[in-house]
Every structure is written in structure tokens, then in C-alpha cells.
C-alpha positions in Angstrom: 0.0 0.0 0.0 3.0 2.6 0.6 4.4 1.7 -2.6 1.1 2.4 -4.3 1.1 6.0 -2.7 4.5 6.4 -2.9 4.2 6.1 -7.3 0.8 8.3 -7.3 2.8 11.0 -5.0 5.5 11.0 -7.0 4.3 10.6 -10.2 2.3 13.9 -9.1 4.8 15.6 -7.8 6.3 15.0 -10.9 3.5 16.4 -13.0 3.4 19.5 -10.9 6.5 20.0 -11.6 6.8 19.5 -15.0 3.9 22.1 -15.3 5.4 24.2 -13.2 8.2 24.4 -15.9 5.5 25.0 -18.4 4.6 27.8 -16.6 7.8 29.7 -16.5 9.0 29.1 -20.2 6.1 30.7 -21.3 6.8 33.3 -18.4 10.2 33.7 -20.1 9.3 33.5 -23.6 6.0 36.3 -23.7 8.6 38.8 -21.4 11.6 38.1 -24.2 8.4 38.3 -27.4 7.8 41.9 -25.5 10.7 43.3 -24.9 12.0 42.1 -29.1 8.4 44.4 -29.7 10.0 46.9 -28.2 13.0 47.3 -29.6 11.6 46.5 -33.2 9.1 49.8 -32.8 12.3 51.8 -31.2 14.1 50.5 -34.4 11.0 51.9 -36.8 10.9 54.9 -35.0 14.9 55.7 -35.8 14.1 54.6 -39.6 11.3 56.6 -39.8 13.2 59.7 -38.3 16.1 58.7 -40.7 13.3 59.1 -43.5 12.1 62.5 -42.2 16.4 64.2 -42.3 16.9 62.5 -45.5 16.1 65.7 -47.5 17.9 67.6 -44.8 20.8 65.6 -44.7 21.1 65.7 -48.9 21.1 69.7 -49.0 23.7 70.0 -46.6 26.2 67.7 -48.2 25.2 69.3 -51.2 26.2 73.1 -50.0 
């Protein structure tokens, strides 16, 4: 009989565990997905700026 609930417990520990580690590696991948968001819009925002001193940038090299 202790055998028998030694296996369930364990085998329940180890499912608890295993989601457990489900849990955090999707944690860890939505905060990594977020912060790569981030730094793509910062990246479109510094094109888009680039785009905006282009003209600028062409008549001073020009004079």
C-alpha cells in the first residue's frame, strides 16, 4: 500500500513540476516576445526619423 502511494505522489509531484516548468517558459518566452516588440518599434521609430532628415541631410552635403 505505501508503494502504491508512494508512485501516485511521485508521479504527481512530478507532473506538478513539469507544469510548473510550463509555466515559467512561457513566463520567459511572452517577457523576451515583449521586450524584441520593443525594440523593433524603437528600431522603426529611428528609420522613420532617418526618412524624415533625409532631405535635410542631402542639401547639406550638397552646399
Amino acid at each position: 500500500m505505501k508503494t502504491i502511494k508512494y508512485k501516485i505522489s511521485k508521479k504527481l509531484s512530478d507532473t506538478i513540476f513539469g507544469v510548473t516548468l510550463l509555466i515559467v517558459a512561457a513566463i520567459i518566452v511572452q517577457h523576451i516576445e515583449i521586450k524584441q516588440s520593443k525594440e523593433m518599434q524603437d528600431i522603426l521609430y529611428r528609420l522613420d526619423t532617418l526618412e524624415k532628415t533625409k532631405p535635410t541631410l542631402k542639401r547639406m552635403c550638397n552646399e
